[in-house]
N, C-alpha and C positions, 0 to 999 in steps of 0.2 A: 504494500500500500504506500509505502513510504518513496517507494521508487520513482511513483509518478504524481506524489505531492510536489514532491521538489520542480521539477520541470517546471508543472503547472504554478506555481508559484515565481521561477525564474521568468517564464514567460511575461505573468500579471506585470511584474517589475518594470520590464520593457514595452509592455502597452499600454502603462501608465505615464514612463517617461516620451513615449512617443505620441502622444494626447496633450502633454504639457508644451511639448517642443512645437507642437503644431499650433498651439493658441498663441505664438509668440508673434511677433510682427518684426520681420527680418531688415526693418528701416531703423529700427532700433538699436542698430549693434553697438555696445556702446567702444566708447575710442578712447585706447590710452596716452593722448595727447590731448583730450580737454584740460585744460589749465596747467598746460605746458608750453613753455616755448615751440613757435612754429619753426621746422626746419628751417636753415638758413637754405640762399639756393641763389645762384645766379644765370641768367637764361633771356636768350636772343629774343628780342620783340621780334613778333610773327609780321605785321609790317613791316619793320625793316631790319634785317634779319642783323647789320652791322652794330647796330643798338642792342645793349644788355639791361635787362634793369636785374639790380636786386633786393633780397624782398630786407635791406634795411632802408632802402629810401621810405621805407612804409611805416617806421617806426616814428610813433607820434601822433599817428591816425587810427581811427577804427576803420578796417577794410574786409571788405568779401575776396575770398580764392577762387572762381569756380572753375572745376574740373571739366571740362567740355572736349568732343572731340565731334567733327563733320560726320563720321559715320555711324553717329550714336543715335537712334529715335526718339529715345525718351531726353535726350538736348533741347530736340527741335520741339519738345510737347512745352519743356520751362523755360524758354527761350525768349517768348514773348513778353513775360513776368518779367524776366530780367531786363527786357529792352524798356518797360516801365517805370521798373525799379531806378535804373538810372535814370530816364526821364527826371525823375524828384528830385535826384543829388541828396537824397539821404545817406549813401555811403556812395565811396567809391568802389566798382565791380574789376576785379582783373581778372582774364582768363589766361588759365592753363590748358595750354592746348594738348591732350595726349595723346601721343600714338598715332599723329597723322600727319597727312602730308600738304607740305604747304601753301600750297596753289588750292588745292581743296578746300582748307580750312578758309583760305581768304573768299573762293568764291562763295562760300555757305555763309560769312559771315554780310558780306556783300548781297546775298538772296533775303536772308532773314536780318538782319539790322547787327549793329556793333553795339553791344551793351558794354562795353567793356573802354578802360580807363587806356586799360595798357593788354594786350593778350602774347603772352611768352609760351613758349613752346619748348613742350617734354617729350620731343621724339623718341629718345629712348623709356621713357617712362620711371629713369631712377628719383625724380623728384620726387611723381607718383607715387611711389615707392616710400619711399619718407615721408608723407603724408597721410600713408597706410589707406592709401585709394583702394577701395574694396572695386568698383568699376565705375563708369561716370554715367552719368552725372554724380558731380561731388560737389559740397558748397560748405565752405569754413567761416566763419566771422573770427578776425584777428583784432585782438585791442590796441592798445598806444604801446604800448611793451612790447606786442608781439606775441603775445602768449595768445592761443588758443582759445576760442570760449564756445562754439558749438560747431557742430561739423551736422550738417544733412547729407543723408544716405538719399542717392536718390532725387527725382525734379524737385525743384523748388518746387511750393503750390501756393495758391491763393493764400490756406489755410497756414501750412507754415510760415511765411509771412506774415501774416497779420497775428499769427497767437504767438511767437516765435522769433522770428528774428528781427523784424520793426522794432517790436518793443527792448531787445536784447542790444540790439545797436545805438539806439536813444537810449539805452541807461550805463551802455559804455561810453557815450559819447560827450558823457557829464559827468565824467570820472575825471579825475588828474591826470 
């Protein structure tokens, strides 16, 4: 009898924890660089490519990263958010271009609008990499320091915006 408690019992374990794993919401992953220094990185503007910026010029400001690449769909779904969001000048928007190539990147930002301040490019994706890019779309909020203060998995949405990063960037942006 005991032979086939155990199994049955091993099993329950596993379709318990596989019940739990499934109510979880995968845009949630949380990240071990909130309230951490953001990578340092220095990288060719996608415009012109003999231009570098680096991300200490950005120290002093509260700024958006986003992760974007021309072949990405769910880009082109946040894309229009983002071209509004600068509209406002509430923060300033830079893209990281990943993993693509540069004539592409420029025509898709030239089809769909330029949200972006500055847009630098991670052909190789080792920035990526340091910013522990799960895939893109990605969106960081950096404060005056530099550090870290939320990273979205995934498009911007109406929703994150407005309960989310608006208010998170207007209350770094009244900090010292």
């Amino acid at each position: 009898m005991m032979r086939y408690l155990l199994p049955l019992f091993a099993f329950m374990v596993l379709a318990a924890f596989l019940l739990v794993g499934l109510t979880l919401n995968p845009r949630q992953v949380p990240s071990p660089l909130i309230d951490k220094p953001a990578p340092k990185f220095q990288l060719n503007h996608l415009h012109q490519p003999d231009q570098i910026m680096s991300s200490d010029e950005n120290l002093g400001k509260v700024w958006m990263l986003n992760v974007w690449a021309s072949w990405c769909v769910a880009c082109r779904d946040e894309h229009p958010l983002l071209v509004q969001l600068a509209r406002t000048g509430i923060v300033p928007i830079y893209g990281l271009n990943y993993k693509d190539e540069r004539n592409t990147a420029l025509q898709w930002l030239k089809r769909y609008g330029d949200p972006y301040a500055i847009s630098i490019v991670d052909s190789d994706g080792k920035v990526g990499i340091d910013y522990g890019v799960y895939g893109v779309p990605e969106t960081y909020v950096i404060d005056k320091k530099g550090i870290i203060r939320h990273k979205q998995i995934g498009p911007v949405t109406v929703d994150s915006l407005e309960k989310t990063i608006i208010p998170l960037i207007k209350e770094l942006q009244q900090q010292a």
